[in-house]
C-alpha positions as CSV (number, residue, x, y, z in Angstrom):
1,X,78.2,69.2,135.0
2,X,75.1,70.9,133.2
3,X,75.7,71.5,129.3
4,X,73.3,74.7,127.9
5,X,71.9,73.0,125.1
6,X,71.7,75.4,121.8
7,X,69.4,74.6,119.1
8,X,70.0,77.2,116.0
9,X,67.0,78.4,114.6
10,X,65.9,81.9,112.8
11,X,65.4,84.1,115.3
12,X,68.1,82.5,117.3
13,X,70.6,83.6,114.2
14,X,69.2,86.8,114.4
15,X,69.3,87.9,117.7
16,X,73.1,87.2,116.9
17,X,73.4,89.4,114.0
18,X,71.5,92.2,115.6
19,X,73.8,92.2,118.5
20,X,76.9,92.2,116.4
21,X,75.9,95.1,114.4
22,X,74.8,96.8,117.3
23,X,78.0,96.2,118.9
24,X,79.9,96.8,115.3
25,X,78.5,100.2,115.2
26,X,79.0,101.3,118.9
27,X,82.8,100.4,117.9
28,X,83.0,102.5,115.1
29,X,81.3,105.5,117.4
30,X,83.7,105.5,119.5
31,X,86.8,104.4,117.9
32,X,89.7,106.2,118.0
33,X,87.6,109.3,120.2
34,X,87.7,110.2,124.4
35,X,84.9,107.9,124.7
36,X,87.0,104.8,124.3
37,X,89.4,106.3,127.4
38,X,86.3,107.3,129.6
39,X,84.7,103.7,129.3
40,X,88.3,102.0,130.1
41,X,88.2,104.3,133.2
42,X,84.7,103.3,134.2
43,X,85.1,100.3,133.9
44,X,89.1,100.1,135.8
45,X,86.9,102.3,138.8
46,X,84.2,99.6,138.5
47,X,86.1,96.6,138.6
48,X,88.2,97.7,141.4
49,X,85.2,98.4,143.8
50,X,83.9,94.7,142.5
51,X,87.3,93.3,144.1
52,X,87.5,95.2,146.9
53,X,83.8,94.8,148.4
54,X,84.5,90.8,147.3
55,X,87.8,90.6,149.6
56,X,86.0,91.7,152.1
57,X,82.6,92.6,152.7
58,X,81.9,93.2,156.1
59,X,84.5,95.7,157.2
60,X,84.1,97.7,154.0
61,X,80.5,98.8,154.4
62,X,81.2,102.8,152.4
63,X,82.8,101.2,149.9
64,X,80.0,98.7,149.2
65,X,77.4,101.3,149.4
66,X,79.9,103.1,146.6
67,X,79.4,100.2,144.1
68,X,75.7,99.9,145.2
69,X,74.9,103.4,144.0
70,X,77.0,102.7,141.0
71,X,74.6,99.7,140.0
72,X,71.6,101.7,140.6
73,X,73.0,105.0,138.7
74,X,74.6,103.2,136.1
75,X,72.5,103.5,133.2
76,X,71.6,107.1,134.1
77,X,75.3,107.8,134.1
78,X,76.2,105.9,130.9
79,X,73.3,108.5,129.3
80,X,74.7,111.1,130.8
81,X,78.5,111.0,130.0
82,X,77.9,109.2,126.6
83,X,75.0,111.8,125.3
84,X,77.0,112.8,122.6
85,X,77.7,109.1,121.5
86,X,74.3,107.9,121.6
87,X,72.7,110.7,119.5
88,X,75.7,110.2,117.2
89,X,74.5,106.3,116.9
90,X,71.1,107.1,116.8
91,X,71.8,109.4,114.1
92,X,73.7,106.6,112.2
93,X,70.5,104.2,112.3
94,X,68.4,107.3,111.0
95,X,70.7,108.1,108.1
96,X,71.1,104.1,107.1
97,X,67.3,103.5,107.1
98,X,66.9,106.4,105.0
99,X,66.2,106.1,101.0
100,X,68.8,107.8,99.8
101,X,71.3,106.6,101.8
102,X,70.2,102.6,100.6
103,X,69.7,104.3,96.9
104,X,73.8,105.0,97.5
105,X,74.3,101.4,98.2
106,X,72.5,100.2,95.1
107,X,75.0,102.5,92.8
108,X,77.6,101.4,94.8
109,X,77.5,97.7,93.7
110,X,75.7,97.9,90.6
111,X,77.2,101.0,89.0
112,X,80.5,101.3,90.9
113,X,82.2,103.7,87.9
114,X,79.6,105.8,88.1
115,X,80.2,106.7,91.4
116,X,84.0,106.7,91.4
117,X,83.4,109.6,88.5
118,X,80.9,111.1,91.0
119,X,83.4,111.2,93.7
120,X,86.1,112.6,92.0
121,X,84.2,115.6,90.9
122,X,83.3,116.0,94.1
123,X,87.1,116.3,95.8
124,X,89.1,117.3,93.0
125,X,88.2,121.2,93.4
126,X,89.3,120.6,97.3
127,X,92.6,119.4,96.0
128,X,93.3,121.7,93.1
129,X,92.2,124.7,96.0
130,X,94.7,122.9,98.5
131,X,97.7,122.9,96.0
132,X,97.0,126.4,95.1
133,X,96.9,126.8,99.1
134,X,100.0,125.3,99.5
135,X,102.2,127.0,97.0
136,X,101.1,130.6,98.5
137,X,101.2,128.9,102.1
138,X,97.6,130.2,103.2
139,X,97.0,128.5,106.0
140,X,93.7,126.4,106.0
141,X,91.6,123.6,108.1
142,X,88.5,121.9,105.9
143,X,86.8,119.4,108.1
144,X,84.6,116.3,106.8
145,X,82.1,114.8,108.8
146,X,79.7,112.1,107.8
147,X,76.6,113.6,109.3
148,X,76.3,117.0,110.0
149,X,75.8,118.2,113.3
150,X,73.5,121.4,113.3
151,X,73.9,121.7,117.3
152,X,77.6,121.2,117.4
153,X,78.7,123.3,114.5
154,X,76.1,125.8,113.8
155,X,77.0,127.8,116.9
156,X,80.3,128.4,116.1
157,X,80.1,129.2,112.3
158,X,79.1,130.9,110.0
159,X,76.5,129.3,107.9
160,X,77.2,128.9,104.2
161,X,75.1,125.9,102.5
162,X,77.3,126.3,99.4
163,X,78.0,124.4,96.4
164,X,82.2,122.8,96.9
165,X,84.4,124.9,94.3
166,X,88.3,125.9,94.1
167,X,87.8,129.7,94.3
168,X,85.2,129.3,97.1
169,X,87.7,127.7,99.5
170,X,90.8,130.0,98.5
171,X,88.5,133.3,99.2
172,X,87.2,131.6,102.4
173,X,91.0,130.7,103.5
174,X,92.7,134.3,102.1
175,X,94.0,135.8,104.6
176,X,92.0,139.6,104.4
177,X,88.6,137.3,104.2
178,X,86.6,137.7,107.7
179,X,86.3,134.0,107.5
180,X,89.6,132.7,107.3
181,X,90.0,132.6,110.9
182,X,88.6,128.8,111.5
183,X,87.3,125.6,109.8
184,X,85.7,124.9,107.1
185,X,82.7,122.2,107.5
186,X,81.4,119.9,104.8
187,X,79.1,117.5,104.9
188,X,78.0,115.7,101.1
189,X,78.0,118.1,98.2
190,X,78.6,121.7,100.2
191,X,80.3,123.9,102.1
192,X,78.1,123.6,105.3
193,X,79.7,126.5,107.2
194,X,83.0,128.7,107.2
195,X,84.8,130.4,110.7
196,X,84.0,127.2,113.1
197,X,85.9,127.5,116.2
198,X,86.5,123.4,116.9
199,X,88.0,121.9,120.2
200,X,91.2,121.4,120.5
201,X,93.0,118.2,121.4
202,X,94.4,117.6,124.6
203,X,97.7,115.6,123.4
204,X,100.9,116.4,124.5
205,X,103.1,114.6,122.2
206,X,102.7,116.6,119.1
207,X,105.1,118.0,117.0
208,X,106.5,121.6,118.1
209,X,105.3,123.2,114.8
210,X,102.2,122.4,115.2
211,X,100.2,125.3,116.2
212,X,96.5,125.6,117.0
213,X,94.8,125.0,113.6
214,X,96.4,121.5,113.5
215,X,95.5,121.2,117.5
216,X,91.8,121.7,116.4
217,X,91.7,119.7,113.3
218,X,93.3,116.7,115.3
219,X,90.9,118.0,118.1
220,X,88.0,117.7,116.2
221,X,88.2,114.2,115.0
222,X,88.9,113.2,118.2
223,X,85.5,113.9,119.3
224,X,83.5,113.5,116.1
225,X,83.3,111.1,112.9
226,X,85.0,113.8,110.7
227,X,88.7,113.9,108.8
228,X,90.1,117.1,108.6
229,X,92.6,118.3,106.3
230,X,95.2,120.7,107.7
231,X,97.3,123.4,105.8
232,X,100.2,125.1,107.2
233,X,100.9,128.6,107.2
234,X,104.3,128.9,107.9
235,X,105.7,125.7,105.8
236,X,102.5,125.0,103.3
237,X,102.7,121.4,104.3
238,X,99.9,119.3,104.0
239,X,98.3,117.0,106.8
240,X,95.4,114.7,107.1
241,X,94.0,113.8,110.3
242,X,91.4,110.9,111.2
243,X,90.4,109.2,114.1
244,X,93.2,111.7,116.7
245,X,95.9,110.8,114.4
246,X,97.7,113.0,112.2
247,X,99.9,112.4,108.7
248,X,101.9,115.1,108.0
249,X,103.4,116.0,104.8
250,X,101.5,113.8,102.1
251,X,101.7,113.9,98.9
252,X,98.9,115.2,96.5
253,X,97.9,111.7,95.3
254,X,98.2,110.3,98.6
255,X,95.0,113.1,99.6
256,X,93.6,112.1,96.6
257,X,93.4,108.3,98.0
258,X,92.6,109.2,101.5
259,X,89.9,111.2,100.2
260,X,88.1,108.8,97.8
261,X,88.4,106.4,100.8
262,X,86.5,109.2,103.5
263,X,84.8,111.7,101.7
């Protein structure tokens, strides 16, 4: 019985730790998205053609060819169904490597209070607009993504560029404004965009009163790294989604932690 013999060294250690953040980061792309469902299928498709053609390889000559094509396609087709995915990740090694985004890090660790103060100023006129929202019940969907998407959004929206205020987001979201009718986008410190019409999720099993602003804001994070907070019209209840899932009825401080933890 041959033993592969492994000798540690630096480069060996590495190779290791690039793969795993590599593969670390592909996970958090996809996690909790469609993606996850299209690479299980792709791989169920994949592994039942393997098994087949093994049992029996002579008398199953089409279905060979099949899982030929399959190996010769396969990166082509991984490009091709993942696009959205792999510019998301590339986009993710663009931001990290930036100066800013390792400037972040630095306050992070060395002066964490400082930021915490920062952060709060940054989501306390959401929530102060989002209980004034909820005691009038104006209906309302604010979306959060990490990294704005000019190509996904932008063609949908309205384009805004604005600085995050209370009065802001209850004019966008009153029911006479010509932009209530959709999301709101932000991305940092400001409004990216107002109106966006956002995809809807496909799910079957949600709650009857859940019309199609918390179908989209569910929708939404479903297919991109974003949170979304959802306001109801009819009851003024408030729900967070993240990831497909949805909380429904939280409490004020309860956004309050979900937001310092997201946004």
């Amino acid at each position: 019985m041959l033993l592969l013999k492994f000798s540690p060294n630096f480069f060996s250690v590495l190779d290791i730790l690039l793969v795993a953040v590599i593969l670390y980061q592909l996970y958090n792309l996809v996690k909790g998205t469609i993606a996850v469902n299209i690479l299980i299928g792709l791989g169920v498709i994949y592994l039942i053609l393997l098994g087949l053609v093994s049992l029996d390889k002579d008398n199953m000559p089409m279905t060979g060819k099949i899982l030929s094509n399959l190996q010769s396609v396969g990166i082509v087709a991984i490009v091709v169904v993942f696009q959205q995915e792999i510019r998301r990740f590339l986009l993710l090694v663009g931001k990290n490597a930036s100066l800013q985004r390792n400037r972040e890090w630095w306050m992070y660790f060395f002066g964490k209070k400082k930021v915490e103060k920062n952060n709060y100023a940054r989501i306390k006129p959401i929530i102060d607009a989002c209980k004034s929202m909820k005691q009038t019940r104006t209906g309302a969907l604010i979306v959060f993504v990490k990294y704005y998407d000019e190509q996904f959004y932008q063609n949908s929206c309205e384009v805004l560029e604005a600085k995050i205020s209370k009065r802001l987001l209850e004019s966008i979201f009153q029911k006479h404004s010509p932009l209530h009718d959709g999301a709101v986008v932000i991305a940092g410190n400001k409004i990216k965009s107002a109106s966006c019409i956002l995809p809807l999720t496909d799910k079957t099993d949600l709650p009857a009163q859940f019309g199609l602003r918390h179908r989209a804001g569910i929708g939404v994070t479903e297919s991109n790294d974003a949170t979304a907070i959802i306001v109801s019209e009819e009851t003024g209840e408030i729900s967070y989604a993240k990831h497909g899932r949805v909380k429904i009825n939280i409490s004020f401080a309860e956004l309050e932690k979900l937001l310092n933890k997201d946004f």
